[in-house]
SELOFI-908676 format. One record per atom (N, C-alpha, C, O): x, y, z; atom name. Coordinates in nm, 4 decimals. Layout:
REM residues N
X	Y	Z	CA
...
REM end
This chain:
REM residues 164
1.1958	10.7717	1.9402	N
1.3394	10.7806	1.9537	CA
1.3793	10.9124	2.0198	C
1.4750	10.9186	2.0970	O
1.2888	11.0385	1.9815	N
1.3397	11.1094	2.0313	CA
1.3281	11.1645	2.2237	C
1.3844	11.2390	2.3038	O
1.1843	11.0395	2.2129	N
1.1826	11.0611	2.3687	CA
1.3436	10.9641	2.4430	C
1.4044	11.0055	2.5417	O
1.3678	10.8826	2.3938	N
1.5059	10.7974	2.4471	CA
1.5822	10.8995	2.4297	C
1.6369	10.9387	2.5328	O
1.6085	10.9643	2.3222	N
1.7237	11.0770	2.3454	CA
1.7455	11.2059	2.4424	C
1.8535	11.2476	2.4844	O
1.6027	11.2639	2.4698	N
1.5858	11.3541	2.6021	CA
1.6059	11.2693	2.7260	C
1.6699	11.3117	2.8223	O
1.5558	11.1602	2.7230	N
1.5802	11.0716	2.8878	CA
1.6966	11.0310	2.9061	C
1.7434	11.0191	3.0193	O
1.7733	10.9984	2.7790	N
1.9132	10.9506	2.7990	CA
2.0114	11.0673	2.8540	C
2.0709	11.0620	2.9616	O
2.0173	11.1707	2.7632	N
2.0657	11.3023	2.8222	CA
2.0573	11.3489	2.9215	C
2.1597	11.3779	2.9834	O
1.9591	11.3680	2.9619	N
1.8959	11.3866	3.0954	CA
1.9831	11.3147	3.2501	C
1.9933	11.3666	3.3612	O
2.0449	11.1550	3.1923	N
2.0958	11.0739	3.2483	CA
2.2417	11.0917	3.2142	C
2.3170	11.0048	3.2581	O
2.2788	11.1609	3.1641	N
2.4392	11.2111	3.0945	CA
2.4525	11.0871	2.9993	C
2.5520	11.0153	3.0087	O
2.3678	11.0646	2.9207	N
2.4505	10.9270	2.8175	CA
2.4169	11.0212	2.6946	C
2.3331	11.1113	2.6926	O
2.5059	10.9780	2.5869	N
2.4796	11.0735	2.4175	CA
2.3714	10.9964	2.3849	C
2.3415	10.8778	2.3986	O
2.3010	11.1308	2.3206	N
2.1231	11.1425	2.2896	CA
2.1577	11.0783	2.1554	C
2.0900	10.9777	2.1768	O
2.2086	11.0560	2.0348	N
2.2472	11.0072	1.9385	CA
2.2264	10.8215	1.9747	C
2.1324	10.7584	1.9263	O
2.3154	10.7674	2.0517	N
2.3459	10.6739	2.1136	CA
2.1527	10.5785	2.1813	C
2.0917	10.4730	2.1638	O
2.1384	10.7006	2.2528	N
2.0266	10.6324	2.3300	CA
1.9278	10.6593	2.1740	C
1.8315	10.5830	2.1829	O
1.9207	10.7325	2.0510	N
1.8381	10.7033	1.9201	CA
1.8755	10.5997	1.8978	C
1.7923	10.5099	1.9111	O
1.9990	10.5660	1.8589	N
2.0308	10.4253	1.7977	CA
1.9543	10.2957	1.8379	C
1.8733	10.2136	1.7948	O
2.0393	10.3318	1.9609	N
1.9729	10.1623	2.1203	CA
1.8407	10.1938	2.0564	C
1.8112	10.1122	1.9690	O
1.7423	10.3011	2.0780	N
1.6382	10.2516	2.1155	CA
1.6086	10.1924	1.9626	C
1.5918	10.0711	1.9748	O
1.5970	10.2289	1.8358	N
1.5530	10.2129	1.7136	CA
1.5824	10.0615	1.6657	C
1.5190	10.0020	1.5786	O
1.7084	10.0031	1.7516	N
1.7702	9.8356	1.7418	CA
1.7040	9.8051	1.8137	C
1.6376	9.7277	1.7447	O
1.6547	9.8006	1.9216	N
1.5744	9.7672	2.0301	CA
1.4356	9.7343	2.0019	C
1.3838	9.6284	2.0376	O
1.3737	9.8297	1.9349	N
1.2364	9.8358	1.8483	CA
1.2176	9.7052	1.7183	C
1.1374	9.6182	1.6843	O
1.3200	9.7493	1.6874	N
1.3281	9.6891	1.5321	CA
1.3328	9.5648	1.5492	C
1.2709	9.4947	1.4691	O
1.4152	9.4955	1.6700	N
1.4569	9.3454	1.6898	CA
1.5128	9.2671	1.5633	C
1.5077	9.1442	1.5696	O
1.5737	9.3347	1.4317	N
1.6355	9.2382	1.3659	CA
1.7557	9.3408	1.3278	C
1.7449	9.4613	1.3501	O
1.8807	9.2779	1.2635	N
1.9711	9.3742	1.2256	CA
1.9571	9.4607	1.1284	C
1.9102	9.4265	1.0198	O
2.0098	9.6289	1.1642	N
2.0175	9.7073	1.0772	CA
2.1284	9.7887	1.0008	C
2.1765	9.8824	1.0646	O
2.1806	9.7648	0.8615	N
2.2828	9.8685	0.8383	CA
2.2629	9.9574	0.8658	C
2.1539	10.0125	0.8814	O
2.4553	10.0262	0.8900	N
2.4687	10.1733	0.8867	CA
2.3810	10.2858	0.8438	C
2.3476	10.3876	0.9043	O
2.3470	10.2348	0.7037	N
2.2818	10.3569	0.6135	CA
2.1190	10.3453	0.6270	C
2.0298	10.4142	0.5775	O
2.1153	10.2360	0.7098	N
1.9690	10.2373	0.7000	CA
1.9010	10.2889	0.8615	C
1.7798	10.2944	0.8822	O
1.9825	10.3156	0.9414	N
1.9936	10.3582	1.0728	CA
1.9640	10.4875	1.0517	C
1.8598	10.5427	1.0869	O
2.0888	10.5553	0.9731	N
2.0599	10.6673	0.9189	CA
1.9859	10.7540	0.8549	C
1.9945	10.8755	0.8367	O
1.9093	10.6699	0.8226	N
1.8205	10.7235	0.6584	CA
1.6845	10.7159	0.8217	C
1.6041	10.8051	0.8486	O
1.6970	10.6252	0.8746	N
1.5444	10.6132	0.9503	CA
1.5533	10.7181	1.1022	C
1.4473	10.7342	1.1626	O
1.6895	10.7898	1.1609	N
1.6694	10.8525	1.2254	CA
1.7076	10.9876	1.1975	C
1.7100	11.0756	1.2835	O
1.7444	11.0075	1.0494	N
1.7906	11.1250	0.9457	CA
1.9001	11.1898	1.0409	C
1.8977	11.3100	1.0672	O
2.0119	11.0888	1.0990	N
2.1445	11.1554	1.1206	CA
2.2698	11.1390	1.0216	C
2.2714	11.0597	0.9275	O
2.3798	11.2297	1.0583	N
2.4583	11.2230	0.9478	CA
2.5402	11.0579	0.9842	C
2.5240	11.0057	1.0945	O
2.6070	11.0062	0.8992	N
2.6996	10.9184	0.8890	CA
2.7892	10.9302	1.0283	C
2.8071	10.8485	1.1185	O
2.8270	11.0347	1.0132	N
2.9633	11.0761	1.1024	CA
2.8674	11.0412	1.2659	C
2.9275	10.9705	1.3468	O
2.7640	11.0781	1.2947	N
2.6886	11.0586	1.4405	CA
2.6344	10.9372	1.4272	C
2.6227	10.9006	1.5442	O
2.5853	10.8331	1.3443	N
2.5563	10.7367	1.3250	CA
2.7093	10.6652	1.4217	C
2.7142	10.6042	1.5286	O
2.7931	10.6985	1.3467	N
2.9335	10.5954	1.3877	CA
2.9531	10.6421	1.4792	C
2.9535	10.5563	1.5675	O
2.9776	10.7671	1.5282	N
2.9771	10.7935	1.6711	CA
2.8873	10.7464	1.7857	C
2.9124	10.7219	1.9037	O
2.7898	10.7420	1.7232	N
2.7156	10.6224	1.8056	CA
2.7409	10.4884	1.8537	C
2.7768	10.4325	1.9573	O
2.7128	10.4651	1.7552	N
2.7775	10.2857	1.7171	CA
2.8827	10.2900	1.7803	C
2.8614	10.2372	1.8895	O
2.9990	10.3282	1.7713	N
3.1158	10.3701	1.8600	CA
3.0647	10.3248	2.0236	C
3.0690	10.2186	2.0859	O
3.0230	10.4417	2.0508	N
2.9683	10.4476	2.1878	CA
2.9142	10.3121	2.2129	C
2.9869	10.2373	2.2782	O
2.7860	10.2617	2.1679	N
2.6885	10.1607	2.2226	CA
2.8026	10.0311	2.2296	C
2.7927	9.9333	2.3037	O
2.9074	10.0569	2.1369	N
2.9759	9.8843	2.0905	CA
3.0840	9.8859	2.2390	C
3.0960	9.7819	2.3038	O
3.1627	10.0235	2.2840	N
3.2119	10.0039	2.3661	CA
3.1573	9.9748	2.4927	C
3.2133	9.9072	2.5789	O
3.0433	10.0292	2.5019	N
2.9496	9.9615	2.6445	CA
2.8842	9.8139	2.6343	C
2.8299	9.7557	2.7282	O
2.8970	9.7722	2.5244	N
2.8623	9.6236	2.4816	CA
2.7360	9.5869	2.4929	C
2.6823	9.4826	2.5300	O
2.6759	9.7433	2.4349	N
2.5417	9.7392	2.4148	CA
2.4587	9.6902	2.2230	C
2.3475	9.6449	2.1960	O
2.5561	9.7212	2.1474	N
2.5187	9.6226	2.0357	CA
2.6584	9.5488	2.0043	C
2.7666	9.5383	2.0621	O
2.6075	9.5074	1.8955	N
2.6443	9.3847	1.8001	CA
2.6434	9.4187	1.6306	C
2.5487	9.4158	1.5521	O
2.7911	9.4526	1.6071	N
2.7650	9.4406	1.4497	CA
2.7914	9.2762	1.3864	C
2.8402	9.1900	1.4594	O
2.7602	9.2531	1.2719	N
2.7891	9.1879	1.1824	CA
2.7481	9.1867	1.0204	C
2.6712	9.2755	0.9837	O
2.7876	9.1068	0.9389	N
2.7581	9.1664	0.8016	CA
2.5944	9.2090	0.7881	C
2.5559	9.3037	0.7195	O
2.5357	9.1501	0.8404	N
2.3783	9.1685	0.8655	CA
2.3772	9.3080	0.9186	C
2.2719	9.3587	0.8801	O
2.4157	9.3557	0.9581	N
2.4118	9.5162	1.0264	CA
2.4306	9.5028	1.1812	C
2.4947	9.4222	1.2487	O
2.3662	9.5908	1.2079	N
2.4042	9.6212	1.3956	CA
2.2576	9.5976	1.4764	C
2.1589	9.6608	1.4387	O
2.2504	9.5192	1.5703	N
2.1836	9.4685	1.6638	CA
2.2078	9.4920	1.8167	C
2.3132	9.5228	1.8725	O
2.1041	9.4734	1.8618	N
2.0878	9.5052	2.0106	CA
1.9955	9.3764	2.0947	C
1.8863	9.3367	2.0541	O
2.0660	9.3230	2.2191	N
1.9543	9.2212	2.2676	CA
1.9172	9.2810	2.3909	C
1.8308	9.2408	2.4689	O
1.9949	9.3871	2.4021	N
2.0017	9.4976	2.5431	CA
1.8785	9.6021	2.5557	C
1.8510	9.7018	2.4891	O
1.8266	9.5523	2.6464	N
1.6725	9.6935	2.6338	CA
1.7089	9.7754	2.7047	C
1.7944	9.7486	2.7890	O
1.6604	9.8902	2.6942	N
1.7002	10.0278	2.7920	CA
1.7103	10.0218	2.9038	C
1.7626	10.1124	2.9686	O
1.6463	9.8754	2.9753	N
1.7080	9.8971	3.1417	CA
1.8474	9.8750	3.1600	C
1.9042	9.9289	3.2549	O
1.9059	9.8060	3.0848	N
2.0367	9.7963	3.0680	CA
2.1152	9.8953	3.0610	C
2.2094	9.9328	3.1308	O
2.0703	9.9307	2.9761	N
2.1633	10.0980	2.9421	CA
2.1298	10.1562	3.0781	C
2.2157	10.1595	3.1662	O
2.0160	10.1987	3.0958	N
2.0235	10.2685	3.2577	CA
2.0850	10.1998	3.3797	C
2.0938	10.2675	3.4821	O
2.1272	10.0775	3.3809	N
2.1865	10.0228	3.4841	CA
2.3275	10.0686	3.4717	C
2.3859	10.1071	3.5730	O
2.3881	10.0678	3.3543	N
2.4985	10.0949	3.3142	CA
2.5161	10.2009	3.3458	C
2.6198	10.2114	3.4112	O
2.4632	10.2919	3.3315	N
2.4764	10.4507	3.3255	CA
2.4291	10.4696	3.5115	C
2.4807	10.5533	3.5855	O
2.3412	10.3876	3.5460	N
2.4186	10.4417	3.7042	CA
2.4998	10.3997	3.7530	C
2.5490	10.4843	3.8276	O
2.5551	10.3005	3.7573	N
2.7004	10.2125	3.7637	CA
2.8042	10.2589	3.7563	C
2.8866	10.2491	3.8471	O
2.8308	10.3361	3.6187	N
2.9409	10.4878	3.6020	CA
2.9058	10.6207	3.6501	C
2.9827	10.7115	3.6184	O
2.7775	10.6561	3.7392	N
2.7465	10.7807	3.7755	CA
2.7962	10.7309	3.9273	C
2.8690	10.8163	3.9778	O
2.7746	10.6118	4.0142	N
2.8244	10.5669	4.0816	CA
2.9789	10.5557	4.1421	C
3.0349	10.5874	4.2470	O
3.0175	10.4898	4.0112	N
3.1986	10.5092	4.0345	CA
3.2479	10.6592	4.0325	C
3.3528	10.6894	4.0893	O
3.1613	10.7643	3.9580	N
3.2236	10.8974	3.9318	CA
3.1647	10.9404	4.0729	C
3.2391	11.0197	4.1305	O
3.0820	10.9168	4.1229	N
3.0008	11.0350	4.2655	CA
3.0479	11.0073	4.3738	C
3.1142	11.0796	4.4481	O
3.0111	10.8861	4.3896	N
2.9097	10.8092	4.4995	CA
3.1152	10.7940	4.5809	C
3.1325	10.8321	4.6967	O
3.1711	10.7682	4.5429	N
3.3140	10.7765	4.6309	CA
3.3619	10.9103	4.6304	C
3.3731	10.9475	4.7472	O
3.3912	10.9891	4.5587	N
3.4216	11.1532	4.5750	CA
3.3593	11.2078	4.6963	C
3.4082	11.2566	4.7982	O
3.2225	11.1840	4.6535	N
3.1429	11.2543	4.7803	CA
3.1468	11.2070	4.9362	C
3.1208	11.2802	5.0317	O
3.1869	11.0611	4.9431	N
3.2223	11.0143	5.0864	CA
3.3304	11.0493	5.1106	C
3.3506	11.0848	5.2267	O
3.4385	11.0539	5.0178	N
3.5823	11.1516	5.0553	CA
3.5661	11.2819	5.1057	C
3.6514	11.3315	5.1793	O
3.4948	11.3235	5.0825	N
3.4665	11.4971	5.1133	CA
3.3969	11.4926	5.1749	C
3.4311	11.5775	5.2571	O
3.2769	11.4391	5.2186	N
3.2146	11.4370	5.3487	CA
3.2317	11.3567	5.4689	C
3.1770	11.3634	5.5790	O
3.3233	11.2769	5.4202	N
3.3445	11.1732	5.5539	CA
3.4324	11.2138	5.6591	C
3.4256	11.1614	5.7703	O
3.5065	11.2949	5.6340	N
3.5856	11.3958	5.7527	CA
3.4789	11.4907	5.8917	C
3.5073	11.5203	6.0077	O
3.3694	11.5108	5.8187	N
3.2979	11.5903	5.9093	CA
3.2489	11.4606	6.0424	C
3.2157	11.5035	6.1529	O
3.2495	11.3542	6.0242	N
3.2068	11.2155	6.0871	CA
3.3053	11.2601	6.1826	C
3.2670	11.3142	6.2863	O
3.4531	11.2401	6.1541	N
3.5538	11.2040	6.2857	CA
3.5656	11.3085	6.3712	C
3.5945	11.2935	6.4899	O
3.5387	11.4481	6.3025	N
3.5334	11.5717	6.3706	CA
3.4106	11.5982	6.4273	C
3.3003	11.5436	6.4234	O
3.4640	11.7102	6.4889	N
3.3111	11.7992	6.5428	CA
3.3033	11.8674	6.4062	C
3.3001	11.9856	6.4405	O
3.2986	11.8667	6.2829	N
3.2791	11.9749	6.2286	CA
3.3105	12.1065	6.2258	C
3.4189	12.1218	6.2821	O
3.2689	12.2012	6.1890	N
3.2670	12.3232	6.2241	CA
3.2228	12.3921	6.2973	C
3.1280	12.4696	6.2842	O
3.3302	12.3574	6.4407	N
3.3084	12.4364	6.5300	CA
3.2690	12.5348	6.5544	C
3.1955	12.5465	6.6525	O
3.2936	12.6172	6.4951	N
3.2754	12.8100	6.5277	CA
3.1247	12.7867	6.4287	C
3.0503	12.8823	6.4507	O
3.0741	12.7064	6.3473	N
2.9721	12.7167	6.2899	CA
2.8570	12.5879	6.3417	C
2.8674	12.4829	6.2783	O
2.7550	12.5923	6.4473	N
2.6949	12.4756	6.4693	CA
2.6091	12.4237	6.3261	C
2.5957	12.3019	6.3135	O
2.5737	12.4792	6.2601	N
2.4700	12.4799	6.1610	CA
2.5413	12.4665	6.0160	C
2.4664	12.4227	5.9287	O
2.6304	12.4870	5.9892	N
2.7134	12.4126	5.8769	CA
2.7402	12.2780	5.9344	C
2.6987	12.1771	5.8775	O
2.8260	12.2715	6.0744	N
2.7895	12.1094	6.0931	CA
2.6936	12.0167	6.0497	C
2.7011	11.9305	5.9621	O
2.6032	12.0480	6.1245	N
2.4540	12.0175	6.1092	CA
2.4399	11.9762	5.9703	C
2.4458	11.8551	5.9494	O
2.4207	12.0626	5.8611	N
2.3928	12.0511	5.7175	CA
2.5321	11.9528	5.6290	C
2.5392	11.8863	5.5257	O
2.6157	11.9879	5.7271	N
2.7123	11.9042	5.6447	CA
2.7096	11.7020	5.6713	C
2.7584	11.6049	5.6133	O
2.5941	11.7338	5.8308	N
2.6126	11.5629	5.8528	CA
2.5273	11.5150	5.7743	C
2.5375	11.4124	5.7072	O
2.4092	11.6143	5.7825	N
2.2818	11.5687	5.7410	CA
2.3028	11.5163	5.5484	C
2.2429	11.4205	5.4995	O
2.4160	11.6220	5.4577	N
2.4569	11.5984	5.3799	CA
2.5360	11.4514	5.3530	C
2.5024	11.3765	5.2612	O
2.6602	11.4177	5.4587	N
2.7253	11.3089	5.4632	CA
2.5823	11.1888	5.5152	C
2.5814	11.0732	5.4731	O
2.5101	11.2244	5.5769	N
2.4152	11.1027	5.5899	CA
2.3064	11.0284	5.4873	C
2.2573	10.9155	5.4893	O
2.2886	11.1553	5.3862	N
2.2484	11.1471	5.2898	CA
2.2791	11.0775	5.1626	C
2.1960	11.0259	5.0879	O
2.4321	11.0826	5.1429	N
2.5267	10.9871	5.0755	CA
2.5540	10.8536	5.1148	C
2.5593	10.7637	5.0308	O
2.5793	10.8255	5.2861	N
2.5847	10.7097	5.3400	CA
2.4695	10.6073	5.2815	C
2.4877	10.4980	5.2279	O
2.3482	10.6742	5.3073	N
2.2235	10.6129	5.2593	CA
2.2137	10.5663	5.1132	C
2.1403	10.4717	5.0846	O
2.2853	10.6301	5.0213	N
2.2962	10.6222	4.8862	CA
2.3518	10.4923	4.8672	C
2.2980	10.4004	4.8054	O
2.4891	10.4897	4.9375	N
2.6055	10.3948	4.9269	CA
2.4971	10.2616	5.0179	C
2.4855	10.1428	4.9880	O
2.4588	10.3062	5.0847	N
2.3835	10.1222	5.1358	CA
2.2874	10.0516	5.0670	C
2.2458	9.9357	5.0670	O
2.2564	10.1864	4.9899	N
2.1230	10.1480	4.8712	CA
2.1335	10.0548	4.7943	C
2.0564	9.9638	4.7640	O
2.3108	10.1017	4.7390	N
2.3306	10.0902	4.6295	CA
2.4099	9.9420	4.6482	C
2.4080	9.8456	4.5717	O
2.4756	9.9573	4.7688	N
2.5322	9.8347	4.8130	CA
2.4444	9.7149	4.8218	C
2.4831	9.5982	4.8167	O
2.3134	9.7592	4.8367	N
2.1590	9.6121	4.8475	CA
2.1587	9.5573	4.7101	C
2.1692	9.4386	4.6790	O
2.1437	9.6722	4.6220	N
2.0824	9.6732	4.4739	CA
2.1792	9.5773	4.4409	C
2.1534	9.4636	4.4013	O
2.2792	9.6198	4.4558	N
2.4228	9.5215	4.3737	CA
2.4123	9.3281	4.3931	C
2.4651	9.2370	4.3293	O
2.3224	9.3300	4.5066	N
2.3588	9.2017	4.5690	CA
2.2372	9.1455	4.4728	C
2.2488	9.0237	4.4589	O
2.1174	9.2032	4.3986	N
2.0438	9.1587	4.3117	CA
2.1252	9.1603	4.1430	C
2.2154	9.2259	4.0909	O
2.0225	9.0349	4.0953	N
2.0841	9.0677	3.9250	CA
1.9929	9.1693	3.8436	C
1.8739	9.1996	3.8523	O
2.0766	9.2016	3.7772	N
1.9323	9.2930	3.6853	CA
1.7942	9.3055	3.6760	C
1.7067	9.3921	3.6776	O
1.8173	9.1146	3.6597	N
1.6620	9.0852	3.6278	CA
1.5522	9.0983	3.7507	C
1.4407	9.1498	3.7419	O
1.6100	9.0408	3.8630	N
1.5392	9.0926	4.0001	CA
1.5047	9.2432	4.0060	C
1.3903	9.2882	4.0118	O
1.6034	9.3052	4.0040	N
1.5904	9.4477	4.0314	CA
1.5076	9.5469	3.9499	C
1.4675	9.6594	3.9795	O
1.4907	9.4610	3.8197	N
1.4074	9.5061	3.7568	CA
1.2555	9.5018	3.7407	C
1.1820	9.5879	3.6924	O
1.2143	9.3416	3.8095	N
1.1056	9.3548	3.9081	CA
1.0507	9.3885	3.9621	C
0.9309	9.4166	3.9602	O
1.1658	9.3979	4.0603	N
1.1115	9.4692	4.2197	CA
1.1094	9.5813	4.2009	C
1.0461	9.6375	4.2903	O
1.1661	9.6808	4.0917	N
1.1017	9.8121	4.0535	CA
0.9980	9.8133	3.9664	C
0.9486	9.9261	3.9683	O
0.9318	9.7295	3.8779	N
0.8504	9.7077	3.8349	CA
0.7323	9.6606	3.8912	C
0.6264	9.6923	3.8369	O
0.7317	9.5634	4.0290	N
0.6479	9.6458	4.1212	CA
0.6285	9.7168	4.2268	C
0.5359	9.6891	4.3031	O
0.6879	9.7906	4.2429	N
0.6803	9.8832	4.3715	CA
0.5880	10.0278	4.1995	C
0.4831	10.0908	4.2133	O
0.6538	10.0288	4.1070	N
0.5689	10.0886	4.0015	CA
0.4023	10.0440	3.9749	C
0.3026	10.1117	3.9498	O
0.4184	9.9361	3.9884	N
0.2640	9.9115	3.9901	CA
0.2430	9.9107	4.1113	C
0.1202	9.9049	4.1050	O
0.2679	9.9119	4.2327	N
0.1594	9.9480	4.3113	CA
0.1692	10.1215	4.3345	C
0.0704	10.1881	4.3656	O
0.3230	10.1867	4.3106	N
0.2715	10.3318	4.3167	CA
0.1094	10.3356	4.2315	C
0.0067	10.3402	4.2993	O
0.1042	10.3333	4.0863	N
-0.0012	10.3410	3.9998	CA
-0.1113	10.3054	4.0787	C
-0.1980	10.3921	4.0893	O
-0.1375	10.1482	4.1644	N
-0.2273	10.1353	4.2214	CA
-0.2799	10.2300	4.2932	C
-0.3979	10.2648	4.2890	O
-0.1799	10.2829	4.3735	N
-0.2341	10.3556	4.4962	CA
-0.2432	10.4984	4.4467	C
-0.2432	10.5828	4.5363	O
-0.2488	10.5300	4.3575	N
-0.2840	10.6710	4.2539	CA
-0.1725	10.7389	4.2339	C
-0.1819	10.8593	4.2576	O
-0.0323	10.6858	4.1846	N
0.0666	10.7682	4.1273	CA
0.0537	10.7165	3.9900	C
0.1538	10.6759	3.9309	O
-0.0578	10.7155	3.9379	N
-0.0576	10.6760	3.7799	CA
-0.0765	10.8262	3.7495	C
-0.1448	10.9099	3.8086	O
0.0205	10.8398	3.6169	N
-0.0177	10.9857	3.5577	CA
-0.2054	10.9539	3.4814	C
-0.2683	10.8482	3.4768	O
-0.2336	11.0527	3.4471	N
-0.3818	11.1188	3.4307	CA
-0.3857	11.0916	3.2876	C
-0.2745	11.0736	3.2380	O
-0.5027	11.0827	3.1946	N
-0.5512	11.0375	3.0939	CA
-0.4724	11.1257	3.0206	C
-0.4173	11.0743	2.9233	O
-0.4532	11.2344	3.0381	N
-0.3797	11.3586	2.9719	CA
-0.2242	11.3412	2.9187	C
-0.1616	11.4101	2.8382	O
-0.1847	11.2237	2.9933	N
-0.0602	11.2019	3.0272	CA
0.0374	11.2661	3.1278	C
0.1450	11.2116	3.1523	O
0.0074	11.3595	3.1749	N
0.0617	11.4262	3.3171	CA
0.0839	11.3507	3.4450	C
0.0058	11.2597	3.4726	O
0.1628	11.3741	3.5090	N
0.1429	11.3236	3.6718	CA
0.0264	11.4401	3.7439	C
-0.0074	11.4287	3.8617	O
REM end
């Protein structure tokens, strides 16, 4: 759990939240409040703040049986780039997409330069992201699942040690 909580963070989602998901996720049957608690020794008050969180992303499910999850962590990470998406991925074409119609900065050739190479960099993001969309989850989760096995094939498997 506590590795889901460094990776989730890492991804801006609450580390509390990504304990929960993952511990419903594991468990595969429903769990009360207090027993969530007692098994990831958080207080009440972050328990529900959790729960909070996961229920508004419509990542679990309470009922008298306790709280459930049918959502595995690729989910949550789809989600969470989806809203890193709506927050970036348009800001940044607003602010760089002006250097396109202009020459840039004239009196500066080399801020130009870095600023297209910047705006081209985002463009690429946005077409990426524009492909990905046209797949469902479940595809996309594939087709990264193997382009992962053949990295591994072709020797991007981390080392017995566990290292890359």
């Amino acid at each position: 759990m506590e590795w889901l909580a460094e990776v989730g963070a890492r991804w801006g989602l609450p580390a509390d939240a990504c304990r929960v998901h993952g511990l419903l996720y594991l468990m595969t049957r429903p769990l009360a409040t207090d027993a969530i608690a007692a098994e990831l020794a958080l207080t009440p008050a972050a328990i529900d703040d959790a729960l909070a969180w996961l229920a508004a992303e419509e990542l679990v499910a309470g009922n008298p049986e306790g709280w459930t999850t049918e959502a595995d962590p690729w989910l949550l990470m789809l989600q969470t780039l989806e809203k890193r998406r709506q927050r970036e991925l348009v800001p940044a074409l607003a602010v760089l997409g002006p250097w396109r119609q202009s020459a840039g900065d004239a009196e500066n050739p080399i801020v130009a330069r870095q600023a297209k190479r910047l705006l081209e960099l985002v463009e690429d993001l946005a077409a990426i992201d524009a492909g990905t969309k046209r797949l469902s989850p479940r595809t996309l989760r594939r087709v990264i699942g193997i382009g992962g096995r053949a990295a591994r094939l072709f020797g991007g498997a981390p080392n017995k040690g566990g290292n890359l």
